[in-house]
C-alpha positions in Angstrom: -0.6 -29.2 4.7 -1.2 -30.0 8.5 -4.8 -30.2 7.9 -3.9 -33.5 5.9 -2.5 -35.3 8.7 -4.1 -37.1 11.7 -2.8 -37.9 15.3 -2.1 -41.9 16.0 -1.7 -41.0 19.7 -2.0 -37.9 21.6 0.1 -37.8 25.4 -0.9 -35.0 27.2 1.8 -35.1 30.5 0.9 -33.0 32.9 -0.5 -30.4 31.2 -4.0 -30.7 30.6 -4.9 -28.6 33.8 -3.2 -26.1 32.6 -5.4 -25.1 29.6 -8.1 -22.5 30.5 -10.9 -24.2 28.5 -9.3 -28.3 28.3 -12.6 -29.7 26.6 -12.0 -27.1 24.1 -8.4 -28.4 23.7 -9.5 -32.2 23.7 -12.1 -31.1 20.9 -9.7 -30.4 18.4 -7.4 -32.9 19.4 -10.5 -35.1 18.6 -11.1 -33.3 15.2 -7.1 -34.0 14.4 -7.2 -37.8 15.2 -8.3 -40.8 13.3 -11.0 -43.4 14.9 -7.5 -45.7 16.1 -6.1 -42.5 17.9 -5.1 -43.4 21.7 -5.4 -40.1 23.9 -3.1 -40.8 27.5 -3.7 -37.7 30.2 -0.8 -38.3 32.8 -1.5 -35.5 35.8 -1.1 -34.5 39.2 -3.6 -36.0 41.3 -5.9 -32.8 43.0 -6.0 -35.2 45.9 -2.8 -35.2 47.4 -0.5 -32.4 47.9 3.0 -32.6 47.0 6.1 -30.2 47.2 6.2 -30.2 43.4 3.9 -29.5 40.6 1.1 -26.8 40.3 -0.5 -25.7 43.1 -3.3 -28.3 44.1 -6.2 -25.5 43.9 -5.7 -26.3 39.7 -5.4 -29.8 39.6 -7.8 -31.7 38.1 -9.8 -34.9 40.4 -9.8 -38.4 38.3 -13.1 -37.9 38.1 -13.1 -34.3 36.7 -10.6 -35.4 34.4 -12.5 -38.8 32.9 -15.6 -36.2 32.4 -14.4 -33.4 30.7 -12.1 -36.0 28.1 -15.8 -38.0 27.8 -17.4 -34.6 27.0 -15.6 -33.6 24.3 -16.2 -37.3 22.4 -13.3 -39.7 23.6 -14.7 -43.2 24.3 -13.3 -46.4 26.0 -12.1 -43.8 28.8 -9.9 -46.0 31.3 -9.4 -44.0 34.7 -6.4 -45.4 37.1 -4.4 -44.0 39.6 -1.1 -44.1 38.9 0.6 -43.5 41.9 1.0 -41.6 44.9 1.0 -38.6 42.9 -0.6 -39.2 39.2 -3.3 -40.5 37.9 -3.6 -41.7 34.3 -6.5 -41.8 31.7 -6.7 -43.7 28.7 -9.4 -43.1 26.2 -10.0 -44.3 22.4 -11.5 -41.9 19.7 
């Protein structure tokens, strides 16, 4: 069964603003992962405004972000901006 299996790394690419409750979502990622899992959050930065990607009034702040994955129980929580447009956070279970 599923139940029996655990995550060794968990990508979430642009998508973990669009969750309505994401600590709930990180959670049970969390639940689902063994104590080596690597979690990587890829995202539009809320800071700059593009012509592509969700509408900036969704997007989540690096700092938003690195909270709400330190909430729910990741640790090691690296917070980078990528680039002009992304940041990228990388966090240990």
């Amino acid at each position: 069964m599923l139940k029996d299996y655990k995550f060794d790394f968990i990508l979430l690419a642009t998508v973990l603003h669009d969750f309505d409750k994401p600590k709930k979502v990180l959670q049970n990622l969390k639940k689902m992962s063994d104590s080596s899992t690597i979690l990587i959050d890829y995202d539009f930065r809320a800071d700059k405004i593009s012509n592509f990607g969700p509408p900036r009034e969704i997007r989540f702040s690096l700092d938003f972000a690195s909270n709400i994955i330190k909430q729910a129980g990741f640790k090691d929580i690296k917070a980078n901006i990528y680039d002009q447009n992304y940041y990228l956070i990388k966090a240990r279970v």
